[in-house]
N, CA and C atoms of all chains as a GROMACS GRO file, in nm:
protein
  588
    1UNK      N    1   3.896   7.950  17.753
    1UNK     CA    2   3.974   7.903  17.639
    1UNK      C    3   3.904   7.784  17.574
    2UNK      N    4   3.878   7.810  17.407
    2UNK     CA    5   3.844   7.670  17.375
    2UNK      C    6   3.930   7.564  17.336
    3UNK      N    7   3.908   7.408  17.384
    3UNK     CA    8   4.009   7.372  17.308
    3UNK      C    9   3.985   7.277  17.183
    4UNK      N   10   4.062   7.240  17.113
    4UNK     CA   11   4.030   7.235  17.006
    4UNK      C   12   4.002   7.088  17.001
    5UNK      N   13   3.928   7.009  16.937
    5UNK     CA   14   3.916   6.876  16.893
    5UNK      C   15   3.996   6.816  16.757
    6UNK      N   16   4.030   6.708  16.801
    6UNK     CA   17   4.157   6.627  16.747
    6UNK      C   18   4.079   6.605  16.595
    7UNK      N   19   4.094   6.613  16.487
    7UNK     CA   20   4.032   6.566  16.312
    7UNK      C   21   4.076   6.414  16.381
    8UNK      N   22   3.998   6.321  16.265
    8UNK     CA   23   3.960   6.200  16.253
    8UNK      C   24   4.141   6.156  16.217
    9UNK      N   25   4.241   6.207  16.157
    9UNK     CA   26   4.359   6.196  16.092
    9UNK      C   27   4.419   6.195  16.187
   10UNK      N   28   4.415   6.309  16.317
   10UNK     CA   29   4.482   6.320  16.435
   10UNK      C   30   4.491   6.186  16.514
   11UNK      N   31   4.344   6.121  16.551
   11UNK     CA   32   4.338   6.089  16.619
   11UNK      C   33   4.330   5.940  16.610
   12UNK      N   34   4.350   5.933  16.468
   12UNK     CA   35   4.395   5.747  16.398
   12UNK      C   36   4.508   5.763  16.412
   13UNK      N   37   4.609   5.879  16.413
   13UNK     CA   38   4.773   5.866  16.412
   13UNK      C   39   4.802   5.887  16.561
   14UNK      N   40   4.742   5.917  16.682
   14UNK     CA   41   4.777   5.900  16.829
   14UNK      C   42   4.710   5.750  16.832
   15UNK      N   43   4.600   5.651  16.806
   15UNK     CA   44   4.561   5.544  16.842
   15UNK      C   45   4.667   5.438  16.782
   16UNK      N   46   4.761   5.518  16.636
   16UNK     CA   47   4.819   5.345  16.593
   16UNK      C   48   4.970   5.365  16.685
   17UNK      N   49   4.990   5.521  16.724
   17UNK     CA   50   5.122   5.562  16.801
   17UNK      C   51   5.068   5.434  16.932
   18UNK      N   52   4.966   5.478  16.970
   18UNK     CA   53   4.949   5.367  17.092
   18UNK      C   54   4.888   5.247  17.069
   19UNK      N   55   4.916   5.156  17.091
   19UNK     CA   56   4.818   5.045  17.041
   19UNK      C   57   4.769   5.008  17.161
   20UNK      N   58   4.834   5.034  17.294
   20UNK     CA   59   4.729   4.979  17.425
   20UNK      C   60   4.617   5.058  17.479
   21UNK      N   61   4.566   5.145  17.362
   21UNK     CA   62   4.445   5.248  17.344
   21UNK      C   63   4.369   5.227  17.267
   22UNK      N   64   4.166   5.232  17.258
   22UNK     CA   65   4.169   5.210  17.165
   22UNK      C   66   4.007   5.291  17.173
   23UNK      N   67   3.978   5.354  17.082
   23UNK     CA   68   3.858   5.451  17.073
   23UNK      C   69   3.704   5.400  17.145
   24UNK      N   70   3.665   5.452  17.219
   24UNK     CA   71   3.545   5.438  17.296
   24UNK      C   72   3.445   5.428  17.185
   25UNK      N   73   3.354   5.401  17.181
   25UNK     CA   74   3.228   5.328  17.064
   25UNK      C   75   3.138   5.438  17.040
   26UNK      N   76   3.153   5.557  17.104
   26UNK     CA   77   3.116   5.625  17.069
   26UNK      C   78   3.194   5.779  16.996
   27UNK      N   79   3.329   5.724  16.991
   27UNK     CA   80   3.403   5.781  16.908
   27UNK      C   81   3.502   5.908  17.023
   28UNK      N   82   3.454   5.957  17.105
   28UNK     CA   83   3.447   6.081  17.218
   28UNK      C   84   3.600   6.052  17.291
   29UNK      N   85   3.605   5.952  17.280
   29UNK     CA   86   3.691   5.917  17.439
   29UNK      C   87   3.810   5.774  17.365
   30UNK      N   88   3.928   5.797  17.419
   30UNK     CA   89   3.976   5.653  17.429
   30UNK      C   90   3.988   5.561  17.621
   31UNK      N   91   4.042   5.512  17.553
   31UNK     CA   92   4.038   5.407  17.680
   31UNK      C   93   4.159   5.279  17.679
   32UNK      N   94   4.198   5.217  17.820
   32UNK     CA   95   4.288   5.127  17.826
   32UNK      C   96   4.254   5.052  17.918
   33UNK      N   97   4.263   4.914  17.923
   33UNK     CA   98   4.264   4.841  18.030
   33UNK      C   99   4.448   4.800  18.094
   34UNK      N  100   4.457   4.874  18.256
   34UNK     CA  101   4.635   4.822  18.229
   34UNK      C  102   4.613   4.690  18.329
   35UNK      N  103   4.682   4.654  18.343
   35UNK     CA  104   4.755   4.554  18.468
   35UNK      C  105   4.841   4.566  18.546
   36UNK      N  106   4.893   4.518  18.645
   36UNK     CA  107   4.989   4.561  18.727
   36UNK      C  108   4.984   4.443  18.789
   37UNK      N  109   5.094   4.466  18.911
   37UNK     CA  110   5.128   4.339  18.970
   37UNK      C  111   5.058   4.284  19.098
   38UNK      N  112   5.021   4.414  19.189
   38UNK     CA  113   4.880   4.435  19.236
   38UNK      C  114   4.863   4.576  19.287
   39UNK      N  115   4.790   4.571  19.343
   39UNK     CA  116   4.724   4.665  19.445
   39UNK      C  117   4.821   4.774  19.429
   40UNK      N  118   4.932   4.786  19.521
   40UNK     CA  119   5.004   4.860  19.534
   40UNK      C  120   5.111   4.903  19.402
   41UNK      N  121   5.096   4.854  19.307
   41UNK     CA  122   5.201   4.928  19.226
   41UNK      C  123   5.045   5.001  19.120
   42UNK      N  124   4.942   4.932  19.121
   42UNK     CA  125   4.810   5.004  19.071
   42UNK      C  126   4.806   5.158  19.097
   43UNK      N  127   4.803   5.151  19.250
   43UNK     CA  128   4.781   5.297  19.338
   43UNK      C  129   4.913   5.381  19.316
   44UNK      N  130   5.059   5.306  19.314
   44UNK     CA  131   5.166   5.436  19.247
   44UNK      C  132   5.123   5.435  19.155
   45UNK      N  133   5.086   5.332  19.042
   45UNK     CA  134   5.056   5.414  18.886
   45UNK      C  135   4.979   5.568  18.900
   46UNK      N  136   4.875   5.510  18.957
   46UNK     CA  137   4.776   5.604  18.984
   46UNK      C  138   4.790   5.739  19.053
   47UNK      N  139   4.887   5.757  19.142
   47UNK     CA  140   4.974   5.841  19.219
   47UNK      C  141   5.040   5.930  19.099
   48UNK      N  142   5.080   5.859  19.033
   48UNK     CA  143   5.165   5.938  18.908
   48UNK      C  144   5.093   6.035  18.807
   49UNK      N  145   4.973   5.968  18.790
   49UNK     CA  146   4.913   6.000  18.705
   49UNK      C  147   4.832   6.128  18.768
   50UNK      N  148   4.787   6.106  18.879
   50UNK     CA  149   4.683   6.242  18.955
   50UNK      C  150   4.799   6.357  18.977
   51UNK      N  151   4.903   6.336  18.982
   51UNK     CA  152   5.021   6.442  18.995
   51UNK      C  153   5.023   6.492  18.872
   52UNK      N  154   4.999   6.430  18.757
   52UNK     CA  155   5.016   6.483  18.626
   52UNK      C  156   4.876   6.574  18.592
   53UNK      N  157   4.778   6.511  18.617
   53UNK     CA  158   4.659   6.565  18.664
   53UNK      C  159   4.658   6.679  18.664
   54UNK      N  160   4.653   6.672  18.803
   54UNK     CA  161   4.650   6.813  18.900
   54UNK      C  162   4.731   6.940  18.812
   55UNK      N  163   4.873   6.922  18.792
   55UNK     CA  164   4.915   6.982  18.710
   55UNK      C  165   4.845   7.046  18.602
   56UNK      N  166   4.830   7.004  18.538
   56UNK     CA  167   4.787   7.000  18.322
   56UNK      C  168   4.669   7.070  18.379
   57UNK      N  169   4.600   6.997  18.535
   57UNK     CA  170   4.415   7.083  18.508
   57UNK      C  171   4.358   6.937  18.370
   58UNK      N  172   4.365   6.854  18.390
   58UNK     CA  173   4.322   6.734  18.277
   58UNK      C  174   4.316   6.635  18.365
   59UNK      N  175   4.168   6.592  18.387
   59UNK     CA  176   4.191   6.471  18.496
   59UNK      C  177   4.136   6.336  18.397
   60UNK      N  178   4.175   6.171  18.416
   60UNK     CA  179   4.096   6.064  18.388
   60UNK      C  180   3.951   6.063  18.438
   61UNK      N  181   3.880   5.956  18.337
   61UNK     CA  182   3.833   5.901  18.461
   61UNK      C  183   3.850   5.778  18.451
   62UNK      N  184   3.856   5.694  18.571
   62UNK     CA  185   3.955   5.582  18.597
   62UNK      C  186   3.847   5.518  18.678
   63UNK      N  187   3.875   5.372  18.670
   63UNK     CA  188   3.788   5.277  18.776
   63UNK      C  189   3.935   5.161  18.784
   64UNK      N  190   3.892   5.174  18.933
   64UNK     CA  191   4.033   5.055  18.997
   64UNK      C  192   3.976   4.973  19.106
   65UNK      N  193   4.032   4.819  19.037
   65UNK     CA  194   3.960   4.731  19.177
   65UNK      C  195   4.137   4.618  19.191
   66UNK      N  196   4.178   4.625  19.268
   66UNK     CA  197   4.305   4.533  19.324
   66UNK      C  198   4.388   4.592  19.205
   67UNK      N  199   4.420   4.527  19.100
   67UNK     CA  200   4.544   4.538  19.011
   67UNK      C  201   4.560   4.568  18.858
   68UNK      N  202   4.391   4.603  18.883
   68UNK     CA  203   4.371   4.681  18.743
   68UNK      C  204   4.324   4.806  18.736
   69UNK      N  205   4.334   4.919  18.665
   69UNK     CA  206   4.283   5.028  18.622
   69UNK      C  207   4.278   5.040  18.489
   70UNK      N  208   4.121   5.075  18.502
   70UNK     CA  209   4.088   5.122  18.360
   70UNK      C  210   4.047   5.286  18.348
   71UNK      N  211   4.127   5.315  18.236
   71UNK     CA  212   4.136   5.461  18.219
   71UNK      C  213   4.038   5.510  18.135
   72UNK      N  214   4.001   5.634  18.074
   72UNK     CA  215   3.918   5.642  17.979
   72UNK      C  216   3.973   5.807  17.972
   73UNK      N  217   3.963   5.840  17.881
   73UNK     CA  218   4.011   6.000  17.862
   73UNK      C  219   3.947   6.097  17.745
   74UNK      N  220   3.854   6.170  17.786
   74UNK     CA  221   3.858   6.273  17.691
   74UNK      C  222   3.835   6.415  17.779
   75UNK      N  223   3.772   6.536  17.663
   75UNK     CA  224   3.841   6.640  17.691
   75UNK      C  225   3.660   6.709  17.716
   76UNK      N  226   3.569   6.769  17.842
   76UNK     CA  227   3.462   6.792  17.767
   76UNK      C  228   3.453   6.884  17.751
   77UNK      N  229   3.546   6.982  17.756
   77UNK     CA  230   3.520   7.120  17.665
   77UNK      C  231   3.555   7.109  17.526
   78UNK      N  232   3.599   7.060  17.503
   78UNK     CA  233   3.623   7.011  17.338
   78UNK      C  234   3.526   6.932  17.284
   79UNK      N  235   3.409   6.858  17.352
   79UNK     CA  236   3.307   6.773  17.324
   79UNK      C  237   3.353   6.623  17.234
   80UNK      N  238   3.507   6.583  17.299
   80UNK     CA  239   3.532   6.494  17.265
   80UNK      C  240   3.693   6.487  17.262
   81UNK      N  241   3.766   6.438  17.186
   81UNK     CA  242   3.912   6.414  17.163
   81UNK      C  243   4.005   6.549  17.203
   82UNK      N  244   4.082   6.601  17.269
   82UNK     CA  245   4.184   6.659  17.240
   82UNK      C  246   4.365   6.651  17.246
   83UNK      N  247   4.434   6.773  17.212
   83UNK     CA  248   4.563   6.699  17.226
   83UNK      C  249   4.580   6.687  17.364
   84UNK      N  250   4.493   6.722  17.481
   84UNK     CA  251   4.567   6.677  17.638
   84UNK      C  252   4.537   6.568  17.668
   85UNK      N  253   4.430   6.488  17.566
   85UNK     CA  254   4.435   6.318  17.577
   85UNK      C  255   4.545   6.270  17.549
   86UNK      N  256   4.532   6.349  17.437
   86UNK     CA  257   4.700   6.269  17.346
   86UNK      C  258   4.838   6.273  17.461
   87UNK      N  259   4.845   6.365  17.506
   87UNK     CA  260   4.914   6.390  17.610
   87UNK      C  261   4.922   6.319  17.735
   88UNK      N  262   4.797   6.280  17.740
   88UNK     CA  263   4.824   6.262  17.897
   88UNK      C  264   4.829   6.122  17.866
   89UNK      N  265   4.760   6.061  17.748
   89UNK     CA  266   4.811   5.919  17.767
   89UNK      C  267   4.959   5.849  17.669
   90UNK      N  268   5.022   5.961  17.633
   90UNK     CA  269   5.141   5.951  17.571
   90UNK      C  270   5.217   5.947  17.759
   91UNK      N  271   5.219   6.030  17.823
   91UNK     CA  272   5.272   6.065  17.991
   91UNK      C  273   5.217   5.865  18.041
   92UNK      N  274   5.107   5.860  18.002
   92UNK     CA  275   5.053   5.726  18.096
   92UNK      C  276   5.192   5.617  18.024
   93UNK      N  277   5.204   5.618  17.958
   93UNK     CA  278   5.307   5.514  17.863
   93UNK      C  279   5.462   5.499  17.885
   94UNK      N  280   5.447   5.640  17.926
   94UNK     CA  281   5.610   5.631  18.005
   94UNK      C  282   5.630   5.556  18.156
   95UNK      N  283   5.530   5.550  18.204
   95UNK     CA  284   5.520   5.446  18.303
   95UNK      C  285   5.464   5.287  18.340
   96UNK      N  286   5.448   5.251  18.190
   96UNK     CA  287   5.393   5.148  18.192
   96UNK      C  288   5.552   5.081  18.161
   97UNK      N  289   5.532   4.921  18.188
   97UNK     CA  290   5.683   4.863  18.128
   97UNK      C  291   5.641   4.827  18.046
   98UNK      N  292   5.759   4.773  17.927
   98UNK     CA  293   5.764   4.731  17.801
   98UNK      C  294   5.659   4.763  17.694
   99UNK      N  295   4.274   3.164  20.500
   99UNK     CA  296   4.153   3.188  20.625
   99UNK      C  297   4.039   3.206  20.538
  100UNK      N  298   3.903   3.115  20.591
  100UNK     CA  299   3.844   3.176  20.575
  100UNK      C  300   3.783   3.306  20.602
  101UNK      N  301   3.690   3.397  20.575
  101UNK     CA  302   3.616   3.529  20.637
  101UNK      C  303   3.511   3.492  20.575
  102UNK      N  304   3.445   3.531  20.717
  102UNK     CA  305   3.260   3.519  20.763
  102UNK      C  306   3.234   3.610  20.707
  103UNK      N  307   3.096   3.579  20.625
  103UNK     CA  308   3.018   3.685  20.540
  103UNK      C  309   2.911   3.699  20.608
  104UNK      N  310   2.876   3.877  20.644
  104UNK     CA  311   2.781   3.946  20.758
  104UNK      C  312   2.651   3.856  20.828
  105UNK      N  313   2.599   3.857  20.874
  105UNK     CA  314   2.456   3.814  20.910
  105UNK      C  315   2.356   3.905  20.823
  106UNK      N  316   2.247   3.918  20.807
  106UNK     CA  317   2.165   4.010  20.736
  106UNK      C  318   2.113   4.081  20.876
  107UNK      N  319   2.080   4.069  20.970
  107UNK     CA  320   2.100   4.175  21.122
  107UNK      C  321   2.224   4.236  21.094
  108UNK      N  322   2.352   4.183  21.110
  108UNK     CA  323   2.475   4.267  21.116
  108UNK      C  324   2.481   4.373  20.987
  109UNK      N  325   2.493   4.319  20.871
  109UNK     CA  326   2.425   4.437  20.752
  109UNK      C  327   2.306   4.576  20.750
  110UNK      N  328   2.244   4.496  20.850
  110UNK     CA  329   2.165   4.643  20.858
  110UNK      C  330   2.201   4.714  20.967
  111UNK      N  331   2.248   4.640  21.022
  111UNK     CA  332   2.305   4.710  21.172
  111UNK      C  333   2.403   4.826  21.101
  112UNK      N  334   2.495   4.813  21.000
  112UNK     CA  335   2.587   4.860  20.929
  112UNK      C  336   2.540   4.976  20.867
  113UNK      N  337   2.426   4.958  20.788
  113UNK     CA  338   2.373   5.052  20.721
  113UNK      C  339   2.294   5.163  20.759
  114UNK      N  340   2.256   5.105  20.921
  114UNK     CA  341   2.128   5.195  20.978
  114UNK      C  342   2.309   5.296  21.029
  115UNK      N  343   2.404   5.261  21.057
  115UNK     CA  344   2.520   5.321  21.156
  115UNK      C  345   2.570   5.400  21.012
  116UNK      N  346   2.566   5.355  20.930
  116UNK     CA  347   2.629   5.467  20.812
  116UNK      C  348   2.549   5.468  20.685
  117UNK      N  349   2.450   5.619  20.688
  117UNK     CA  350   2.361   5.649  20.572
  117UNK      C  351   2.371   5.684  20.451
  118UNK      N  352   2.571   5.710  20.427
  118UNK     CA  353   2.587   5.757  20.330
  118UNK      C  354   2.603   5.630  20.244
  119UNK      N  355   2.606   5.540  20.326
  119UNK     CA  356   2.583   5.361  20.225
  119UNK      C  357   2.488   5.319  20.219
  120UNK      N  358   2.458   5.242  20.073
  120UNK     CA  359   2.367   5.150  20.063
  120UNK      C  360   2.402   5.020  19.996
  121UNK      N  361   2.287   4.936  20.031
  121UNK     CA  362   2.360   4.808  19.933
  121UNK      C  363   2.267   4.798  19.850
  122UNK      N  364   2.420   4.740  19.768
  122UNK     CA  365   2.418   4.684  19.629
  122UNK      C  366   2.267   4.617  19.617
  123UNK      N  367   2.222   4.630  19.447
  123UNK     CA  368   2.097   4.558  19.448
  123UNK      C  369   2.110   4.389  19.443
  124UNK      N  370   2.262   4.320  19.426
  124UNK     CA  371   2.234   4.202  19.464
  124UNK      C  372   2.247   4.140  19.603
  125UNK      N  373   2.278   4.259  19.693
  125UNK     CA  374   2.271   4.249  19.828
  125UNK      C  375   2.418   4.183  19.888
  126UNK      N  376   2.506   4.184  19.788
  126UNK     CA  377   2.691   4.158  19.845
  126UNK      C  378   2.762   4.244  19.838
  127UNK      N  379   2.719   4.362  19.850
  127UNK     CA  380   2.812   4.482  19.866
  127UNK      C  381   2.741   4.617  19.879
  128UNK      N  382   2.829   4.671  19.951
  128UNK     CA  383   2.759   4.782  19.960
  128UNK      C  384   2.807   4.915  19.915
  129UNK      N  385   2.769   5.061  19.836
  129UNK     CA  386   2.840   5.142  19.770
  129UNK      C  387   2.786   5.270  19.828
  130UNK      N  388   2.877   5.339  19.765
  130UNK     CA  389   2.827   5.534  19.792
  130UNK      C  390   2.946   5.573  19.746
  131UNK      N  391   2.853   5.725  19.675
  131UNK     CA  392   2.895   5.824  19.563
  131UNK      C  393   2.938   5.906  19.703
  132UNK      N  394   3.058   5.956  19.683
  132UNK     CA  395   3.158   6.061  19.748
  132UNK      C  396   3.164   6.187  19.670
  133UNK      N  397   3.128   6.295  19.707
  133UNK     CA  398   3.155   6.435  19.626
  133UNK      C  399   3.244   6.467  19.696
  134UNK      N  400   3.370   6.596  19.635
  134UNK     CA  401   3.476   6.660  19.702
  134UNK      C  402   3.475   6.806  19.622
  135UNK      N  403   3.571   6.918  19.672
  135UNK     CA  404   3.552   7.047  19.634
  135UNK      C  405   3.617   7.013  19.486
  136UNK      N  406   3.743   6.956  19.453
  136UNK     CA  407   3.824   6.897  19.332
  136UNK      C  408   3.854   6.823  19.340
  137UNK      N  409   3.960   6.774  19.189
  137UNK     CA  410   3.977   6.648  19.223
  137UNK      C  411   4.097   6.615  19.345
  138UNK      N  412   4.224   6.750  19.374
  138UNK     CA  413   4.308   6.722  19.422
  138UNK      C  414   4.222   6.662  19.596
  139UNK      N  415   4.112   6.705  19.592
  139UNK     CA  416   4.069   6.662  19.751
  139UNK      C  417   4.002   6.525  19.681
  140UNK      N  418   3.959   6.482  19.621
  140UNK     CA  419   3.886   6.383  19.583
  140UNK      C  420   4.029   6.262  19.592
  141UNK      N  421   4.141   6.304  19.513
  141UNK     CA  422   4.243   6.210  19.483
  141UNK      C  423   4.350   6.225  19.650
  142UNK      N  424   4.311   6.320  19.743
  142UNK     CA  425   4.392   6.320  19.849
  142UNK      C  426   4.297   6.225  19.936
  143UNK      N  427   4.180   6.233  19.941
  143UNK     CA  428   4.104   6.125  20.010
  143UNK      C  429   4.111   5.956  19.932
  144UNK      N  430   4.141   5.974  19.836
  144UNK     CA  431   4.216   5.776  19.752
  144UNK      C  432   4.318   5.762  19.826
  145UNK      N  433   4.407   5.873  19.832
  145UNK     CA  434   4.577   5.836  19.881
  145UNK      C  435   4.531   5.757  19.986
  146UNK      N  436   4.450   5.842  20.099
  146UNK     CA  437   4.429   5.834  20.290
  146UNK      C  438   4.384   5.633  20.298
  147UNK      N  439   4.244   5.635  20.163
  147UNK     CA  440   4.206   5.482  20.171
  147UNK      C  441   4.282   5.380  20.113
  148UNK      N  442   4.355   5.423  20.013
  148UNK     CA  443   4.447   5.322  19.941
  148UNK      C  444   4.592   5.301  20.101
  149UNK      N  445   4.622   5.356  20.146
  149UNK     CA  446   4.742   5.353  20.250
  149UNK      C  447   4.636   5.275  20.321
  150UNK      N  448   4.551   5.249  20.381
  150UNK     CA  449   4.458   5.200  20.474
  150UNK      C  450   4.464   5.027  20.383
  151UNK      N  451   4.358   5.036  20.272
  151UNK     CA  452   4.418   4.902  20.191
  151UNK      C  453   4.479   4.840  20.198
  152UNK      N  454   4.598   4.952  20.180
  152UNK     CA  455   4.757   4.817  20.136
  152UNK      C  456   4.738   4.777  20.277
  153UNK      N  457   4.762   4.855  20.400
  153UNK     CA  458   4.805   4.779  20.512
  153UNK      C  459   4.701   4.654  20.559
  154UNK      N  460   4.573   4.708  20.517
  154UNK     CA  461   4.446   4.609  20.543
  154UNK      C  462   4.476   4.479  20.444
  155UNK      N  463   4.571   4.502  20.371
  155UNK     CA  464   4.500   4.358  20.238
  155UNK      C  465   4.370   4.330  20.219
  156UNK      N  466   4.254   4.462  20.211
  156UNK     CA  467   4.145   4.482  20.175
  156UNK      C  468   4.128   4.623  20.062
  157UNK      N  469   4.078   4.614  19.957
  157UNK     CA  470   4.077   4.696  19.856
  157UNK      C  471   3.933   4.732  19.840
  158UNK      N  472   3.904   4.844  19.826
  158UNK     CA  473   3.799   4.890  19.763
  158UNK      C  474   3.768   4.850  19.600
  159UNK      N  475   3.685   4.881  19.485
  159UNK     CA  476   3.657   4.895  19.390
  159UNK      C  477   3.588   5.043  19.391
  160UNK      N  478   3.671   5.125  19.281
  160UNK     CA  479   3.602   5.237  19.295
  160UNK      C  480   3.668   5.287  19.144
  161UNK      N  481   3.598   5.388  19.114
  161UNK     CA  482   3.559   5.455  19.036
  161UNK      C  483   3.594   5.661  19.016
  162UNK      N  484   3.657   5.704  18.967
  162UNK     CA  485   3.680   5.866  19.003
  162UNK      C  486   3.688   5.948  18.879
  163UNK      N  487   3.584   6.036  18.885
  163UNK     CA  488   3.579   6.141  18.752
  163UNK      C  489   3.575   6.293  18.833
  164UNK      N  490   3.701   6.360  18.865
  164UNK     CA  491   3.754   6.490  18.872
  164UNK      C  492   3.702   6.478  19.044
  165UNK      N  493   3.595   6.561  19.097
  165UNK     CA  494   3.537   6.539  19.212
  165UNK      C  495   3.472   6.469  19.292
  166UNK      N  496   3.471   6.310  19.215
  166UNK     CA  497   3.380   6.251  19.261
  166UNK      C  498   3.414   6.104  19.284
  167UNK      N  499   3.353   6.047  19.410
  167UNK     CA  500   3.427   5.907  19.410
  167UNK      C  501   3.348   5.765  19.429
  168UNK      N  502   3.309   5.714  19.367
  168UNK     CA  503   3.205   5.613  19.368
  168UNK      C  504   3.262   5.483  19.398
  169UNK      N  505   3.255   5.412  19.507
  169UNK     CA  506   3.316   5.363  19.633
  169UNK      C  507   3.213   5.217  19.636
  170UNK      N  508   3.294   5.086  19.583
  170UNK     CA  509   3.253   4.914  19.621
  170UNK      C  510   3.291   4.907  19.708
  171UNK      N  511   3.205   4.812  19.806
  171UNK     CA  512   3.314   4.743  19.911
  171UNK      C  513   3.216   4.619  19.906
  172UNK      N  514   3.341   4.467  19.931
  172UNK     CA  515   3.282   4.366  19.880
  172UNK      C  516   3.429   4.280  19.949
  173UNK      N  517   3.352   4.197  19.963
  173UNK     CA  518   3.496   4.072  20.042
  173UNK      C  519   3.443   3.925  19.924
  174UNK      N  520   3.563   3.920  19.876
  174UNK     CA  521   3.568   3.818  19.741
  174UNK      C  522   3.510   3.712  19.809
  175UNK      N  523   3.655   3.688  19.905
  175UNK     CA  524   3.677   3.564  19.966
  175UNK      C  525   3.573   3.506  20.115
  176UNK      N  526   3.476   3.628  20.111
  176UNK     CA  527   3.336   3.578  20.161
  176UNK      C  528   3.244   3.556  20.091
  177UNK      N  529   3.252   3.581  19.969
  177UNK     CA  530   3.078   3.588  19.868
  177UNK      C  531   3.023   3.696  19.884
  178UNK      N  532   3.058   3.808  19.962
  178UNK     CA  533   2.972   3.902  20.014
  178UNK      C  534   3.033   4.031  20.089
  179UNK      N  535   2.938   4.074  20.153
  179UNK     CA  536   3.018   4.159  20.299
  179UNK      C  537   3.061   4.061  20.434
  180UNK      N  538   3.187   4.136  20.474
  180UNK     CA  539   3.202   4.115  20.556
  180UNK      C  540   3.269   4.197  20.649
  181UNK      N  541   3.333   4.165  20.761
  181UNK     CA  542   3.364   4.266  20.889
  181UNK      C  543   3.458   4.390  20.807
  182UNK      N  544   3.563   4.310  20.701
  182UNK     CA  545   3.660   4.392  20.672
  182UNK      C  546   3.577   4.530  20.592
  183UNK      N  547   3.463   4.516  20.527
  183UNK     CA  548   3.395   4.604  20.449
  183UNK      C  549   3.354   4.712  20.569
  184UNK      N  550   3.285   4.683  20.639
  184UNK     CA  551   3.223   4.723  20.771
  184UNK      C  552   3.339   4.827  20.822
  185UNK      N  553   3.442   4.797  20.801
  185UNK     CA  554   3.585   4.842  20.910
  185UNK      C  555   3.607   4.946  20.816
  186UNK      N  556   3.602   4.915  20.682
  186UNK     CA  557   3.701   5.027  20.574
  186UNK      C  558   3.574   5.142  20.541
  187UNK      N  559   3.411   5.078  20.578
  187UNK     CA  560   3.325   5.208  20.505
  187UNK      C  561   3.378   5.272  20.648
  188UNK      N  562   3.387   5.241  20.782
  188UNK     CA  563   3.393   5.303  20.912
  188UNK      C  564   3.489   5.388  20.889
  189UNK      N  565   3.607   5.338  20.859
  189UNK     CA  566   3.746   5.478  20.850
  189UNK      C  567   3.714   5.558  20.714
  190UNK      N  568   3.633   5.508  20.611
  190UNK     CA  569   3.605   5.630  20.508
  190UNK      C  570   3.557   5.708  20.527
  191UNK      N  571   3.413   5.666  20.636
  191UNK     CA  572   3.387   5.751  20.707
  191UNK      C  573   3.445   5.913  20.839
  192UNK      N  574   3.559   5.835  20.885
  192UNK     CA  575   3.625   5.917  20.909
  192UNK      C  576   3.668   6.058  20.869
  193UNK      N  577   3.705   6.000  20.739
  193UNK     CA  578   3.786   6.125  20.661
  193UNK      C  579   3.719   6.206  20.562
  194UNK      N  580   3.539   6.186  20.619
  194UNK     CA  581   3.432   6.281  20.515
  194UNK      C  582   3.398   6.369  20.618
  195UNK      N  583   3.419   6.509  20.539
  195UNK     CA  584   3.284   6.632  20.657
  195UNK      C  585   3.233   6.600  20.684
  196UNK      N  586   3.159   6.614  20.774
  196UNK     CA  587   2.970   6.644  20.837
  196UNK      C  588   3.012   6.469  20.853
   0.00000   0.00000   0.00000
């Protein structure tokens, strides 16, 4: 299945929907830096998210040291943006507070 | 408390005992790339070390894109390596094939 890549219109209207996202420099990928309170509420974030994962078949890629994770998301059969970014980091947002 | 950061004997002693590590090129930590069949085995082997973590109050820094797990270990509050690094590559070790 191919999937499709997000137009430039798509994917300025999922970055201003999120503002704690913000386009990788090479245009391909977004990305977030989160915070947490430490360690352990990092690793449930993270717990949540590989369950969503696994599911969809759409994984991050993520780097975590104590109480931060940084996410980064794109799609590479699409050779860049798709809607299961949009997705999966619309899903990441429902678990972030405020 | 303080924690004692390795001897450079005890470091290699470490490294000659586990080959799938090496150290870091500034010589305070030591790393290794983890392959798995997917990510659900890649992210079931985080669960096994993150539960090890929390109880350790020692954290890895690591890194994960679908199958693969690219693995810091580093003691802040030594400057360097120390025993606790030594202890957590030992049980990562554990939970790899071969």
């Amino acid at each position: 299945m191919t999937i499709s890549r997000l137009t430039a219109d798509q994917r300025d209207a999922i970055l201003a929907e999120l503002p704690r996202w913000r386009l990788r420099s090479d245009g391909l990928a977004i990305e977030a830096e989160l915070k947490f309170a430490d360690f352990n509420e990092a690793f449930g974030f993270m717990t949540r998210v590989a369950l969503y994962a696994d599911k969809a078949d759409h994984h991050p890629e993520w780097f975590n040291v104590y109480s931060t994770v940084h996410m980064t998301l794109t799609t590479h059969d699409a050779g860049g943006l798709s809607q299961r970014d949009a997705d999966m980091a619309r899903f990441v947002e429902t678990l972030l507070p405020g």
